[in-house]
N, C-alpha and C positions, 0 to 999 in steps of 0.2 A: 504494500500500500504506500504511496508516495505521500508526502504531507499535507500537500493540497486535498487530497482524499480524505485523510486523516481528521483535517480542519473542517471540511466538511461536515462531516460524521458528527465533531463535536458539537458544529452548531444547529446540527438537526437535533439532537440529545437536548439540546439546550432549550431547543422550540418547545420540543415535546414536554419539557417539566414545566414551560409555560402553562401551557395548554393543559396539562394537570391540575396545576394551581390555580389557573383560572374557572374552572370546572369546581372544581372544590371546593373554595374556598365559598360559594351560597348555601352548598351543601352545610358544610361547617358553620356559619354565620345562623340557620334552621335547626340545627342540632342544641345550640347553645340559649335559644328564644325560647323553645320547645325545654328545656330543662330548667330556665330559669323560671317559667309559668307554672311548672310544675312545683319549684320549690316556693313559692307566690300562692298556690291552692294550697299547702301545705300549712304555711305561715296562719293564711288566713282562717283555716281548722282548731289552729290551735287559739287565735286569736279570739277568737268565735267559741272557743271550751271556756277562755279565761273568762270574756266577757258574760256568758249565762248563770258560770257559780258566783261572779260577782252580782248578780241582778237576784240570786235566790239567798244570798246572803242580806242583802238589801228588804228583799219580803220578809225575811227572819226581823231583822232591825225594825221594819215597818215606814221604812225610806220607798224614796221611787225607785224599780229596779233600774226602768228604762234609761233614768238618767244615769244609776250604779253602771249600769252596762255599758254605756257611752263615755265615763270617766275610765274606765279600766281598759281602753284601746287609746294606741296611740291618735292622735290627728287625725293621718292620712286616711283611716280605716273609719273614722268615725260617719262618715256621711253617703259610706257604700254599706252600710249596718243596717237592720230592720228587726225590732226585736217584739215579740205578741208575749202578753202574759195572759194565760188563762187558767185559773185560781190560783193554784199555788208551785203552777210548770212554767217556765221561764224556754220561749224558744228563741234564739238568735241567730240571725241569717247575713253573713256577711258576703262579700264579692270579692275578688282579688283584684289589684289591677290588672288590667288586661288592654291588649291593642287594640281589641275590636268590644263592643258592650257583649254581643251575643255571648264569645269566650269567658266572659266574666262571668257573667250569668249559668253556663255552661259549668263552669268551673265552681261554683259559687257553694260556702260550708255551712250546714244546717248543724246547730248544736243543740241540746237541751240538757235544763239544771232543773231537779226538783226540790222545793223549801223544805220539804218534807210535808207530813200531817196539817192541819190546823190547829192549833191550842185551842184547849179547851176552855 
């Protein structure tokens, strides 16, 4: 093989790991959105736990839970939240963020806390 061949060769090598990376790289760019939404539905699960037992601790106190449940999420979470109390069940329904609403909603953590009994 003469060099000029040789040179060649290289800079076809060289195309072709273009043409890989540019390919790839949406791939990879979907992969990382896709797992970060995941860890975002996840958060919001838990976010969504914290906020219910604070809202049936609140029925125990004989506070608003609604508002318990809205103190005990950060900001951001506070105005994707919808929380129903029905006697003494505390249900909390939060959203993640998401790029599009439908995903949110999609995605979206149903938690529930119970106060217990009613005192007698």
């Amino acid at each position: 093989m003469t060099a000029l061949a040789g040179h060649v060769a290289a800079e076809r090598e060289a195309g072709q790991a273009t043409v890989e990376v540019a390919v790839l790289a949406p791939l990879l760019v979907v992969v990382v959105l896709a797992a970060a939404q995941l860890l975002a539905a996840g958060a919001a699960g838990a976010l969504a736990d914290h906020a219910a037992e604070a809202a049936a601790v609140a029925l125990l106190q004989g506070t608003d839970p609604a508002a318990a449940a809205r103190a005990a999420l950060p900001g951001w979470s506070r105005r994707r939240m919808d929380v129903r109390v029905e006697g003494r069940r505390v249900r909390v329904r939060l959203r993640p963020p998401a790029p599009m609403s439908a995903l949110g909603e999609l995605l979206e953590a149903s938690r529930e806390a119970d106060a217990g009994p009613a005192p007698p």
